[in-house]
C-alpha positions as CSV (number, residue, x, y, z in Angstrom):
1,X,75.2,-52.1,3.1
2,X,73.7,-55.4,2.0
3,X,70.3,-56.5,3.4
4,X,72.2,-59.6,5.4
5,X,74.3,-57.9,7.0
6,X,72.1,-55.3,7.9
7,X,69.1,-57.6,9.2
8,X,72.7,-59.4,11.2
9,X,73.4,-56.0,12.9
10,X,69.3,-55.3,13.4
11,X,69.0,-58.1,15.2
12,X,72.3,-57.7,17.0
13,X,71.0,-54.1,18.1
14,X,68.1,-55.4,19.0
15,X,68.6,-58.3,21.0
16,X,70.2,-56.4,23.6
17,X,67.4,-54.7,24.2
18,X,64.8,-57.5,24.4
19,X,62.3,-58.3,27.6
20,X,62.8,-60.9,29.8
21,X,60.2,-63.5,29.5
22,X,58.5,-62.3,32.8
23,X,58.2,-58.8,31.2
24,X,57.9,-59.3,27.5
25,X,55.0,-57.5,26.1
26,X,53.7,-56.2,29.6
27,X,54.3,-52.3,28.9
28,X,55.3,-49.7,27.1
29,X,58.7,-49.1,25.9
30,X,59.8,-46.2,27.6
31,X,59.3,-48.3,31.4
32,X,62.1,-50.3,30.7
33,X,65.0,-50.6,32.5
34,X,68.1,-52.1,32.6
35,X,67.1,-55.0,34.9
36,X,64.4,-55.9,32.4
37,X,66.7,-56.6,29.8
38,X,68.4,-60.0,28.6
39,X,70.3,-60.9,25.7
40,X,68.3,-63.4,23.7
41,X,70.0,-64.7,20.0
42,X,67.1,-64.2,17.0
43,X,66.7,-67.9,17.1
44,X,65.7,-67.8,20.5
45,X,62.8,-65.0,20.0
46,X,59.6,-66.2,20.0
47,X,56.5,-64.4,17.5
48,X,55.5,-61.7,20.5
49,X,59.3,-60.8,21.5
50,X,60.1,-60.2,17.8
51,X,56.8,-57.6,17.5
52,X,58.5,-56.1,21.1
53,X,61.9,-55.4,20.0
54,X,60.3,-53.9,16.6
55,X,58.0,-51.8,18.2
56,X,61.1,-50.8,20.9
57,X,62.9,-50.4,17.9
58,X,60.5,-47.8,16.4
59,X,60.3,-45.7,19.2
60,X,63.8,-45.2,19.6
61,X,64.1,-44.3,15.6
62,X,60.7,-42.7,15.3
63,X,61.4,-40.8,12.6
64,X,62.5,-43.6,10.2
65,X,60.7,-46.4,9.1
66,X,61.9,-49.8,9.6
67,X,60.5,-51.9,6.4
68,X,62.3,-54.7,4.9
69,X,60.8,-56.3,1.3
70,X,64.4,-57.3,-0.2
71,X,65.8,-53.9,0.5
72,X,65.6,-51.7,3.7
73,X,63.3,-48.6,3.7
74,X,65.6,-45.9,5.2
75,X,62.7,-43.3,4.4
76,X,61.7,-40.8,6.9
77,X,58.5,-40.2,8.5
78,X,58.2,-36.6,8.6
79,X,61.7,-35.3,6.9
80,X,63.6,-32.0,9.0
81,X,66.7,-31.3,9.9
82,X,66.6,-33.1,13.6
83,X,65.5,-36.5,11.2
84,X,68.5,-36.0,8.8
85,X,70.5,-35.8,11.9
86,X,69.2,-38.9,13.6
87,X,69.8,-40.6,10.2
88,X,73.4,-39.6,10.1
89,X,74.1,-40.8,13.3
90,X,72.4,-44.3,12.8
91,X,74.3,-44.8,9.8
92,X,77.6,-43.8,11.4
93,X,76.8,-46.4,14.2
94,X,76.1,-48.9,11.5
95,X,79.3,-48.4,10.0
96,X,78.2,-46.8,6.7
97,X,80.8,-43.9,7.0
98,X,84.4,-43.9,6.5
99,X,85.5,-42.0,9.1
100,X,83.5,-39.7,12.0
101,X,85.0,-36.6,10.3
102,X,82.9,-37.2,7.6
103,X,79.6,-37.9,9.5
104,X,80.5,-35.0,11.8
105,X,80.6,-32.5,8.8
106,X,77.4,-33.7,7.7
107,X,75.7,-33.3,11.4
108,X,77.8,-30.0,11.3
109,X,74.9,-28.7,8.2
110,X,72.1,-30.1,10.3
111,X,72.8,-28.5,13.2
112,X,73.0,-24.6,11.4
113,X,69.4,-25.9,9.9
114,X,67.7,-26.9,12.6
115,X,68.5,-23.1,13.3
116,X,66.9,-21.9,10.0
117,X,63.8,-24.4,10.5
118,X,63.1,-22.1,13.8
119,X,63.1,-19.3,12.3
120,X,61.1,-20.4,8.7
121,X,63.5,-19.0,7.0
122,X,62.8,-20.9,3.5
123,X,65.4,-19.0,1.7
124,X,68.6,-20.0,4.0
125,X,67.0,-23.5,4.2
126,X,67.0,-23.9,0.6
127,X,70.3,-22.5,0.1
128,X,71.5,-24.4,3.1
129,X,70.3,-28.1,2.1
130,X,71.7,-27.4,-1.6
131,X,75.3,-27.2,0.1
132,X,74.7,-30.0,2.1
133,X,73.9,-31.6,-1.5
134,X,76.9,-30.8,-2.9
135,X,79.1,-32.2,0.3
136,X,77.2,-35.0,0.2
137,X,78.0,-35.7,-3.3
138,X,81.6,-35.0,-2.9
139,X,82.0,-37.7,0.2
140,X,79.9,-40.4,-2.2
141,X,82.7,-39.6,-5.1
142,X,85.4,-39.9,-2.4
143,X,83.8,-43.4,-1.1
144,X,83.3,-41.5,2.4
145,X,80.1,-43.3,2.9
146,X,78.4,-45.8,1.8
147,X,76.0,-46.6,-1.3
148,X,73.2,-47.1,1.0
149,X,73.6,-44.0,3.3
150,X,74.1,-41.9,0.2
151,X,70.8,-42.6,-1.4
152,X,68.6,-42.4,2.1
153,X,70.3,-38.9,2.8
154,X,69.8,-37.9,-0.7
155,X,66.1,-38.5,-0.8
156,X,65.7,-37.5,2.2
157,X,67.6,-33.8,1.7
158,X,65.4,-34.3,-1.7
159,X,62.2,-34.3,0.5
160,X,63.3,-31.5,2.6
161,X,64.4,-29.1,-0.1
162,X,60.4,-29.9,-1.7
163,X,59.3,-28.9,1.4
164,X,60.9,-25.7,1.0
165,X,61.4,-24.0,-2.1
166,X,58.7,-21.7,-2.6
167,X,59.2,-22.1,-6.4
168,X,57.3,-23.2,-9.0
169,X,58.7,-26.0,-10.4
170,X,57.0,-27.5,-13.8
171,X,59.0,-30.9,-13.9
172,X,57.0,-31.4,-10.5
173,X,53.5,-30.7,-12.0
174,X,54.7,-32.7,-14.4
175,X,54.6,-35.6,-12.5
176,X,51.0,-35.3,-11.1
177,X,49.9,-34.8,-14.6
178,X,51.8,-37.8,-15.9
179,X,50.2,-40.0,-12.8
180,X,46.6,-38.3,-13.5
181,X,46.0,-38.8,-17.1
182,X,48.6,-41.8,-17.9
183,X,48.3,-44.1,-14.4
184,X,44.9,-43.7,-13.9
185,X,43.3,-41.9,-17.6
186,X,39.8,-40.5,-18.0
187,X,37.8,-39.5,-14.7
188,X,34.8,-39.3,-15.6
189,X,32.4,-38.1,-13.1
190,X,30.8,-40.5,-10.7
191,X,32.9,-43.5,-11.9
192,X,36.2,-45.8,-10.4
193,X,38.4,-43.5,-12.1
194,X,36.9,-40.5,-10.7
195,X,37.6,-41.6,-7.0
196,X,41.0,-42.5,-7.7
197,X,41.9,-39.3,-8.8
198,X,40.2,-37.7,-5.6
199,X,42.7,-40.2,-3.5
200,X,45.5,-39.3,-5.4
201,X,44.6,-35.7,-4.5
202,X,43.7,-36.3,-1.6
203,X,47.3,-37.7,-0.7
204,X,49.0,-35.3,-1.7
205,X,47.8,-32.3,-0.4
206,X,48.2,-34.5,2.9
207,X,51.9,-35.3,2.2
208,X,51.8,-31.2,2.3
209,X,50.9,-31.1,5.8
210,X,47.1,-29.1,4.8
211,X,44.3,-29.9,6.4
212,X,42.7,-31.8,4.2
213,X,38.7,-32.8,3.2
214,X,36.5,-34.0,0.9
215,X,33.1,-32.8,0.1
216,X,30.3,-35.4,-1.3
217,X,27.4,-34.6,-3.7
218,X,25.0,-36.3,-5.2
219,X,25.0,-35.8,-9.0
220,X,22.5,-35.4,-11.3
221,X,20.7,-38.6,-12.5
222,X,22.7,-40.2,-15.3
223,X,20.3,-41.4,-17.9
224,X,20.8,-44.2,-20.4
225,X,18.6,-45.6,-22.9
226,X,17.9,-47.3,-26.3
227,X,15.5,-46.6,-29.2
228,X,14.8,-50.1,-31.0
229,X,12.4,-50.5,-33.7
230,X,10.4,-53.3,-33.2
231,X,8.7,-53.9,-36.1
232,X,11.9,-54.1,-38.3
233,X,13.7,-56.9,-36.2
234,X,14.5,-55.1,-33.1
235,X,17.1,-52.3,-35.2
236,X,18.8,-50.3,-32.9
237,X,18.7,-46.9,-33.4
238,X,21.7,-44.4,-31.9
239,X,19.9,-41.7,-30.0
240,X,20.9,-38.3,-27.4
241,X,18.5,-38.6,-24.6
242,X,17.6,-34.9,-23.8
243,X,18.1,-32.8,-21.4
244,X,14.7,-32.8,-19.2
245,X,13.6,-36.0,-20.9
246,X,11.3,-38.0,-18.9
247,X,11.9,-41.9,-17.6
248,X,10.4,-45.3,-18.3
249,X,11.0,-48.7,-16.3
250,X,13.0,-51.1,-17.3
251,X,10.0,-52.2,-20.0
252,X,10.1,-48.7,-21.7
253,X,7.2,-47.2,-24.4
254,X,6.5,-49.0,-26.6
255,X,3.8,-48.1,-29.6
256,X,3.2,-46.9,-32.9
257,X,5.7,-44.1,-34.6
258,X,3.2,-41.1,-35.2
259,X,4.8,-39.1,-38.1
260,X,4.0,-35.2,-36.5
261,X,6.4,-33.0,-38.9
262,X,7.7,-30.3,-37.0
263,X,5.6,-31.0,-33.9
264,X,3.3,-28.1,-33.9
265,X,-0.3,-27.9,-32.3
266,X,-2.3,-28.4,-35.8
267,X,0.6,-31.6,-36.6
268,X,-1.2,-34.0,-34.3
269,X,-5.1,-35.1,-34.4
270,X,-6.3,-37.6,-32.0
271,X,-4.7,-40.3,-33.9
272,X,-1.4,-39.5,-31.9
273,X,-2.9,-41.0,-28.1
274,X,-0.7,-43.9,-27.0
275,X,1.7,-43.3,-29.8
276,X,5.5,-41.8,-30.1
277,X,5.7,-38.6,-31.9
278,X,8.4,-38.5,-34.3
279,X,9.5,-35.2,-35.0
280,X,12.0,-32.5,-37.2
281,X,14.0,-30.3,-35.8
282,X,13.5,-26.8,-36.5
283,X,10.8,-23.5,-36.6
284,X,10.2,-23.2,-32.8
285,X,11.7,-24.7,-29.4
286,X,12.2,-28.5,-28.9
287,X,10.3,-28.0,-25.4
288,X,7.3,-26.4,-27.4
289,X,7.7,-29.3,-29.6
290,X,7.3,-31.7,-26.6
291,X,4.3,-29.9,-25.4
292,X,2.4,-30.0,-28.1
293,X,3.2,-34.3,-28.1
294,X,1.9,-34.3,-24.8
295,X,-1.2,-32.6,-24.4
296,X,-2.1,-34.9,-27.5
297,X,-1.5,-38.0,-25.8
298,X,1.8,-39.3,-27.4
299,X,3.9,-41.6,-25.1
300,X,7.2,-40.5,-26.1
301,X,8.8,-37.9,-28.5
302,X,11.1,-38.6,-31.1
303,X,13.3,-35.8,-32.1
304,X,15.3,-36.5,-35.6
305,X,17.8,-33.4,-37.1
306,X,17.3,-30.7,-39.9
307,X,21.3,-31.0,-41.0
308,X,23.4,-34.1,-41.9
309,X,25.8,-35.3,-38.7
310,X,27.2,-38.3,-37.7
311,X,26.1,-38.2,-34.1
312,X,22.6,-37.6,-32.8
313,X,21.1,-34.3,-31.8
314,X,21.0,-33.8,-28.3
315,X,17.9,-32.0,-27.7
316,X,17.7,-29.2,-24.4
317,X,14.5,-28.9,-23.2
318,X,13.7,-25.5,-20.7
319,X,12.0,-27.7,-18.1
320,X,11.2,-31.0,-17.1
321,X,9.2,-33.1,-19.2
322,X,6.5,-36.4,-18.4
323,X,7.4,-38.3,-21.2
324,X,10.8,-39.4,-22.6
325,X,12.6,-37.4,-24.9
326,X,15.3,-38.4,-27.6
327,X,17.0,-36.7,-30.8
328,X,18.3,-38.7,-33.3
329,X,20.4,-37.6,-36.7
330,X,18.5,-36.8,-39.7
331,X,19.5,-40.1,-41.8
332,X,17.8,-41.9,-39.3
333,X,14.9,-39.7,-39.2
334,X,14.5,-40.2,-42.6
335,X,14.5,-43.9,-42.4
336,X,12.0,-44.6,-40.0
337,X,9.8,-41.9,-42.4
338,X,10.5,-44.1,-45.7
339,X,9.2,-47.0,-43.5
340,X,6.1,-45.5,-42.1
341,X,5.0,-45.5,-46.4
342,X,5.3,-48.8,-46.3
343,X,3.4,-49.6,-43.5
344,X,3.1,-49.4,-39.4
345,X,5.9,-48.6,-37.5
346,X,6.5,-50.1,-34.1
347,X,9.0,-49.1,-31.6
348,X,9.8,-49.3,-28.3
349,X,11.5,-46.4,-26.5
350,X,13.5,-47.1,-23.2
351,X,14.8,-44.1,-20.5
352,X,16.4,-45.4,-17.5
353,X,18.2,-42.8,-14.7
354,X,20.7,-43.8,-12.4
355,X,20.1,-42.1,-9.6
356,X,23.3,-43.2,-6.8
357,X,25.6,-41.9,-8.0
358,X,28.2,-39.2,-6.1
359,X,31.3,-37.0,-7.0
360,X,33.5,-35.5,-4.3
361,X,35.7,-31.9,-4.3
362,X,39.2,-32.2,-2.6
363,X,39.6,-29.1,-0.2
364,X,43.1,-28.1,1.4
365,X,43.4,-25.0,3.4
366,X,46.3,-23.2,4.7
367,X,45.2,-20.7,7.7
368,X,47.0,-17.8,8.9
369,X,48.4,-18.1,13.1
370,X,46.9,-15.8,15.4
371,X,44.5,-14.3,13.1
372,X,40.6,-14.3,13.6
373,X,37.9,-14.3,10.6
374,X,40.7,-13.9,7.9
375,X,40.0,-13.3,4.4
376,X,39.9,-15.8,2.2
377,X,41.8,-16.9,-1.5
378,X,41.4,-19.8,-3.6
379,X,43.2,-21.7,-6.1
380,X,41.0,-23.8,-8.0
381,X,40.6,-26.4,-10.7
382,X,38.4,-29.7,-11.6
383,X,39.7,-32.8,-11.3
384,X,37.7,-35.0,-13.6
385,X,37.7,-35.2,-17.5
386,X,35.3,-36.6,-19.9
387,X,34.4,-39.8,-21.4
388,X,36.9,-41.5,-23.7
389,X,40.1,-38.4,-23.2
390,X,42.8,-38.9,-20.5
391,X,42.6,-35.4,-19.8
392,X,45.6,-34.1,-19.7
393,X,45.4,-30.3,-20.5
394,X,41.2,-30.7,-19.4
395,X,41.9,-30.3,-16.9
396,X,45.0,-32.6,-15.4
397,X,47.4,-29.8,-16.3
398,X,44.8,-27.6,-14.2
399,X,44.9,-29.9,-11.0
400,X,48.5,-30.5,-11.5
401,X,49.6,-27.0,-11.3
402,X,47.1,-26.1,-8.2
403,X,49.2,-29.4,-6.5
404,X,52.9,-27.7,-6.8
405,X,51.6,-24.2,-6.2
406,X,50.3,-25.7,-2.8
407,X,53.8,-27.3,-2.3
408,X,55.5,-24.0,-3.5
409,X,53.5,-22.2,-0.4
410,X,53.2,-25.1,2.0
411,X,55.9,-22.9,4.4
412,X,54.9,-19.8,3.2
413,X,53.9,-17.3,6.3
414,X,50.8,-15.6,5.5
415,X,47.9,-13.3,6.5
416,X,45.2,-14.4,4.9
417,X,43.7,-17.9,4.2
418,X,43.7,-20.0,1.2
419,X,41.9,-23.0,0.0
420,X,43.3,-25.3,-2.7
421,X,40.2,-27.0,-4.1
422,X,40.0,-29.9,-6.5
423,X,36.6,-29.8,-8.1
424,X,34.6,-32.6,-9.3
425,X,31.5,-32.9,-11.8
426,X,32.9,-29.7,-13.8
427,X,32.4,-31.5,-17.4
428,X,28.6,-32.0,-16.6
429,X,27.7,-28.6,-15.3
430,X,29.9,-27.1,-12.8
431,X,28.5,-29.4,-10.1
432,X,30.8,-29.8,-7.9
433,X,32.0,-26.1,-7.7
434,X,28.0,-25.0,-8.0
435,X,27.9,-27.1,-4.8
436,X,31.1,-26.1,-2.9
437,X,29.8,-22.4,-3.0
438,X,25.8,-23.2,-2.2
439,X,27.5,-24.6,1.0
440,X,29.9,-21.5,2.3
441,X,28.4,-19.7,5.5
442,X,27.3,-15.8,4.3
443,X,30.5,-14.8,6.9
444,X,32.7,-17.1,4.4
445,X,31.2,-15.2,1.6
446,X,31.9,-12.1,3.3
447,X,35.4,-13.1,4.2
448,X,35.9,-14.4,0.5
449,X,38.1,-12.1,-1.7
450,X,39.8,-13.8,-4.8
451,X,39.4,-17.3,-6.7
452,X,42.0,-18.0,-9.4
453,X,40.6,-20.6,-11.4
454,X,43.1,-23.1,-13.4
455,X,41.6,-24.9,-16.3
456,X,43.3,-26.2,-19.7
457,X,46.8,-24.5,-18.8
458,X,49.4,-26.7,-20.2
459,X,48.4,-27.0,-24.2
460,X,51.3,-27.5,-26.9
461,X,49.2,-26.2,-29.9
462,X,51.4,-23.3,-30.9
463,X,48.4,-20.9,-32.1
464,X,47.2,-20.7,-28.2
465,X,49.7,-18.3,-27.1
466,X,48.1,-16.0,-24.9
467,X,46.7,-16.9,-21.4
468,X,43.4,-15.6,-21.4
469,X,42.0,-14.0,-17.9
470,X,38.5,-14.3,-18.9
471,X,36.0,-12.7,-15.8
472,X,32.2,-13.6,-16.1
473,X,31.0,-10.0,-17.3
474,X,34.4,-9.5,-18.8
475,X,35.5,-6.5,-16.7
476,X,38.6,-6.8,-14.7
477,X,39.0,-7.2,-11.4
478,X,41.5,-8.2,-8.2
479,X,42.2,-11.7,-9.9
480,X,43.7,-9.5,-13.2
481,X,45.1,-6.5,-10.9
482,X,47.6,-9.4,-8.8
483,X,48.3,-11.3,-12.2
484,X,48.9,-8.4,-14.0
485,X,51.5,-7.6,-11.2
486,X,53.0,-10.5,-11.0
487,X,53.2,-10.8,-14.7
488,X,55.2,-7.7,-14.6
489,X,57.4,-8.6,-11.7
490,X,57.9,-11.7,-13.4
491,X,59.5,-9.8,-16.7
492,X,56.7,-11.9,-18.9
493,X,55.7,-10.3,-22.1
494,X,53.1,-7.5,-21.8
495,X,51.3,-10.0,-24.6
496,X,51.0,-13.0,-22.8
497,X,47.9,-11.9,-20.6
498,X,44.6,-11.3,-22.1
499,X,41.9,-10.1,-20.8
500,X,38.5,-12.1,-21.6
501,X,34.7,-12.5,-21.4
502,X,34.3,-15.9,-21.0
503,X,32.1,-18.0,-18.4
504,X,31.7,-22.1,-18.4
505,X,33.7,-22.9,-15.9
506,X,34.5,-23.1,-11.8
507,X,34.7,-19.8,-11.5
508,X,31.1,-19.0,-12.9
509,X,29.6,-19.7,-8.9
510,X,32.7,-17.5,-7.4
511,X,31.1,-14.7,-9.8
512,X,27.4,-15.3,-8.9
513,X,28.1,-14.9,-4.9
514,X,29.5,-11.7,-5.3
515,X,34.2,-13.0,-5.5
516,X,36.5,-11.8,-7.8
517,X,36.8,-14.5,-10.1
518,X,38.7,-15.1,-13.2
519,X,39.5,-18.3,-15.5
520,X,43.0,-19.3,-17.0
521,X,43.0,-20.8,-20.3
522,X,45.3,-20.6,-23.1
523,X,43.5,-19.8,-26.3
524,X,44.3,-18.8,-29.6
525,X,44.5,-14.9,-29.6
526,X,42.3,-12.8,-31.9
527,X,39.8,-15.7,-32.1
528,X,39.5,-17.4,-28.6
529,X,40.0,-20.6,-30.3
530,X,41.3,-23.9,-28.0
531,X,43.5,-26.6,-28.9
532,X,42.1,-29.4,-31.5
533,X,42.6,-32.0,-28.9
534,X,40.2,-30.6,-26.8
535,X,37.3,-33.4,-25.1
536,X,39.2,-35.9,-27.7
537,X,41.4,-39.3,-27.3
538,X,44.5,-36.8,-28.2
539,X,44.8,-34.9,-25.2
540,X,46.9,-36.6,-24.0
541,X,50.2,-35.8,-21.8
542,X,52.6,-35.6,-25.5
543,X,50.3,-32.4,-25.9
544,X,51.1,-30.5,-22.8
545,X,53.7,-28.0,-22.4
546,X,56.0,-27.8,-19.0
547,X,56.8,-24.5,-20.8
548,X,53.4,-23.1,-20.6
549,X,52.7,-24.9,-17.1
550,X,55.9,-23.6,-16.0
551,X,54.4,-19.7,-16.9
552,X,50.9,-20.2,-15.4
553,X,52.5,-21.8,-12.5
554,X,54.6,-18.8,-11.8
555,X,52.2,-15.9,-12.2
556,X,49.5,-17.7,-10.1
557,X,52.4,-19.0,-7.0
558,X,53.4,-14.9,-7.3
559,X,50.0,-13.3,-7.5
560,X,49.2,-15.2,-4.7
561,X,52.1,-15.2,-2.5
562,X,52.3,-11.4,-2.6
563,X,48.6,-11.1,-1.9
564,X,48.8,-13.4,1.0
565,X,52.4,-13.5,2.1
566,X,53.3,-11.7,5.5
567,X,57.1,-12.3,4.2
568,X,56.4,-10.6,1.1
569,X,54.9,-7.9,2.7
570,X,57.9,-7.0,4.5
571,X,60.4,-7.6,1.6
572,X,57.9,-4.8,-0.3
573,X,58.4,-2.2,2.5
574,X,61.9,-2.3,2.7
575,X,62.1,-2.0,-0.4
C-alpha cells in the first residue's frame, strides 16, 4: 500500500477517535469514552489534537511503531508472537489481504506460538516460525497480500526467528565485523572511534534483552613528544618515548648533547650536569643506563640502537624515571655523533602526557531464575584495535563472535550466570580486563568458574589451521575439558584444537585471580606463528574467514550452553 493512501486511511482511523475541543489533551488515553469523541476531518486538527490522536494511536498499537519519512515503519517494538498477530490483524483491517482466509491462516501460526513462547520452547518456535515463512511466501507468490504487509511480516518473523535459534550463525557475526572494522575502522583506545564501538556494543547486547553496563577507567597517560635538534636548524628527529620515561612542560629540555657511549658509571664526568646524555644501546639494562645519566646531572637521556631499523627503539625501563627518556634508531644515532666532531650540539627534548583520557568494557549478563549466588561464566573479547589497522581479525572477529554467541543463548534456560564482556585498552596492556577483575567482590571470585577468551578468531591465512587453547601455565583446565567436548560432539577434527602456553591477553587477570582461563587464537601449528596481517593496514575484513568464525563460534555457543544450560542438562539424562 502506497504512503497516500495509507496516511488517507491513518487519518481516517484516527479522526474518529479524536477529543472534543473541551477535552483535547486533558488525560490519558485510556479515560476516554464515547461521549468524548467527535469526528474532526485532518484539516480541521489543530498542532495539539494531531500529537493526541498519535499518541491514542500508539497506545492502541503499542507494539508497532508509527513513523512516516516517505515510507511507513511497520517495525515492531518488541517482536513475539502476540505482535505478529496484532500486525496481521491491522493489515487485514487496512485492506492489505486478499481475503480473511488468508489472514486467518496466518493468525492460525501465531496463535500455536504464542503456546510455544510459554513454554520457551526454542526448538518448536524455530521450526514453527520457519513454516509460517514458507506460508507466507506462498500467499505473496499467489498475490494473497500485499507488497507492504509481506515485507513487515517477513522482517518481523525474521526478528523473531533471531531471537530464537540457539545456533551459531557466521553470516550474523559477519555483520558486526563488517560494521566494526569497515563503518567505523581502527578503535584505538581512548579515542572517537573507540566509543563508537562501545555504543555499537552496547546496542546490541541491549537489542538482546541483557542487562547491559559499561565500566569506565582511566588509562594510562598517553605520552607524546619530539626530539629537535636545535643547533642544526630545528631537524626533527623520529624518536619512541620509553616506557617509564619522565615528562617536561610544554617548553621541554633543552641543552647540550653529551656523547656517554654505552651509559655506564665511568662514561660520564661532571661535564654531563645540565646536559642530555646520548647513549647506545647494549651491555647492560636501559634503566641502569638511565641511572647512571641521572645521578650525573644530565637532563634527559637519549637512547640510539646497536642494529639497523627503520623505526626507533622503544626503550622499557623497570621503574619510573625523573627525567625523559627516548630511543631513537641507530642511523640517527650516528648522525648526531658525526656532528658532535664538528662542534656543539644543541637540542631540545620535549615529553608531554595526556593524562584525561578513559576507555570503557561493555558488560552483558544473563542470570539464572530462582537461583541464589550462582556460579559464574564468561565470554570475553577486546573491543579496540591498534593505530592505523581496522581490526578485523584483532580483535573485531573476537567481539563479533562473543555478539552472536549472546544472541544464540539470549533464550537459553540456564543454571549458572554468564557475562558477555567487551573489553577495552587490551592493545596497551590488558587494561581494561586488568581492571574489570581488580573490581569483582572476593564472593564473585569465589562464584567465578570459567572465562573463554575470543581473540583473532576469524583469520584467512591458510597456514593458521589449528585453534590454539593456550592457558597461562600451559596446563589444561575446565575451559579445554568443555571445548574439547564440544569439539567432539561437534564431529570437528581431533586436529583442530591445540593445546598452548601462551599468555598476553584478557585472559592473563582471569588466570592471576585463581579462573580457569584459556585464549582462542588461530595460529600456525608446529610454530605458533599468526597471520602476516597482524597490527598492519591488511587486516582487514577480505582476510577473515566466516569458515573459521563459523567453527570458533560453534565450539564456544556448545561448550558453553552444555555447561550452563538447564535444557541441556535434561536432553543429557535422557539420553
Amino acid at each position: 500500500m502506497g504512503t497516500k493512501r495509507f496516511l488517507s486511511r491513518f487519518f481516517t482511523t484516527a479522526s474518529i477517535m479524536l477529543l472534543t475541543a473541551s477535552t483535547l489533551g486533558a488525560g490519558p488515553a485510556s479515560a476516554l469514552t464515547t461521549s468524548d469523541i467527535a469526528v474532526k476531518s485532518q484539516a480541521e486538527m489543530i498542532l495539539p489534537e494531531r500529537d493526541a490522536m498519535h499518541k491514542l494511536l500508539t497506545n492502541v498499537y503499542d507494539s508497532t511503531s508509527y513513523v512516516n519519512a516517505g515510507n511507513t515503519n511497520y517495525s515492531l517494538n518488541g517482536v513475539s508472537a502476540s505482535s505478529i498477530k496484532l500486525l496481521i490483524e491491522r493489515f487485514e483491517s487496512e485492506g492489505e489481504f486478499a481475503n480473511s482466509v488468508a489472514a486467518r491462516a496466518l493468525k492460525t501460526h501465531m496463535t500455536a506460538l504464542e503456546l510455544y513462547e510459554k513454554q520457551a520452547n526454542a526448538d518448536k518456535i524455530v521450526k514453527h516460525m520457519n513454516g509460517f515463512l514458507v506460508l507466507l511466501e506462498q500467499q505473496h507468490s499467489k498475490q494473497l497480500l500485499s507488497g507492504t504487509a509481506y515485507q513487515a511480516l517477513k522482517d518481523s518473523t525474521d526478528e523473531m526467528v533471531g531471537q530464537w535459534d540457539t545456533t551459531f550463525s557466521s553470516d550474523r557475526a559477519m555483520t558486526h565485523l563488517h560494521n566494526l572494522s569497515i563503518g567505523i575502522g581502527p578503535r584505538v583506545t581512548g579515542t572517537a572511534e573507540e566509543r563508537q564501538g562501545v555504543e555499537y556494543i552496547k546496542n546490541e547486547f541491549e537489542k538482546l534483552g541483557y542487562d547491559v553496563s559499561t565500566q569506565e577507567f582511566k588509562l594510562p597517560d598517553l605520552l607524546t613528544g619530539q626530539l629537535q635538534i636545535t643547533s642544526n636548524d630545528n631537524q626533527n628527529v623520529r624518536v619512541a618515548i620509553a616506557d617509564g620515561s619522565g615528562y617536561t612542560d610544554e617548553n621541554g629540555v633543552t641543552g647540550q648533547l653529551y656523547a656517554a657511549g654505552l651509559g655506564t658509571a665511568e662514561d660520564f664526568t661532571a661535564d654531563a650536569k645540565g646536559k642530555i646524555a646520548l647513549i647506545q644501546r647494549g651491555d647492560f639494562t636501559f634503566w641502569e643506563k638511565v641511572q647512571n645519566a641521572t645521578a650525573a646531572g644530565a637532563t634527559g637521556v637519549i637512547i640510539y640502537d646497536n642494529v639497523n631499523s627503520s623505526t626507533p627503539i622503544l626503550p622499557g625501563l623497570s621503574n619510573k624515571s625523573s627525567i625523559p627518556v627516548v630511543g631513537i634508531t641507530k642511523a640517527n644515532g650516528e648522525d648526531l655523533l658525526s656532528q658532535m666532531t664538528t662542534g656543539e650540539v644543541e637540542a631540545n627534548l620535549v615529553i608531554h602526557a595526556d593524562s584525561t583520557r578513559k576507555s570503557q568494557n561493555v558488560i552483558a549478563v544473563k542470570k539464572p531464575k530462582n537461583i541464589e549466588n550462582p556460579e559464574i561464566v564468561y565470554v570475553t573479547s577486546h573491543h579496540d584495535s591498534v593505530a592505523g589497522s581496522p581490526g578485523a581479525n584483532d580483535n573485531g572477529s573476537g567481539t563479533s563472535t562473543v555478539l552472536e554467541i549472546a544472541r544464540a543463548m539470549q533464550n537459553v534456560p540456564v543454571d549458572k550466570e554468564i557475562r558477555f564482556i567487551a573489553f577495552g585498552a587490551e592493545e596497551i596492556g590488558l587494561v581494561g580486563s586488568t581492571y574489570y577483575v581488580s573490581q569483582l567482590s572476593q564472593d564473585e571470585i569465589n562464584r567465578s568458574i570459567v572465562n573463554y577468551n575470543l581473540d583473532m578468531v576469524g583469520t584467512n591465512w591458510a597456514p593458521a589451521s589449528q585453534l590454539y587453547v593456550n592457558t597461562v601455565d600451559g596446563k589444561k583446565n575446565l575451559v579445554w575439558d568443555t571445548v574439547s567436548a564440544a569439539s567432539k560432539k561437534l564431529n570437528i577434527d581431533d586436529g583442530v584444537l591445540n593445546p598452548y602456553q601462551f599468555s598476553r591477553s584478557d585472559h592473563v587477570p582471569f588466570h592471576d585471580a585463581g579462573i580457569d582461563a584459556a585464549l582462542f587464537i588461530w595460529m600456525e601449528p608446529g610454530t605458533a606463528r599468526m597471520e602476516p596481517y597482524y597490527h598492519t593496514p591488511q587486516d582487514s575484513i577480505e582476510n577473515v574467514s566466516p569458515e573459521r568464525i563459523q567453527t570458533i563460534g560453534d565450539i564456544i555457543t556448545t561448550a558453553v550452553t552444555d555447561l550452563t544450560s538447564t535444557q541441556a542438562k535434561v536432553t543429557e539424562k535422557a539420553s
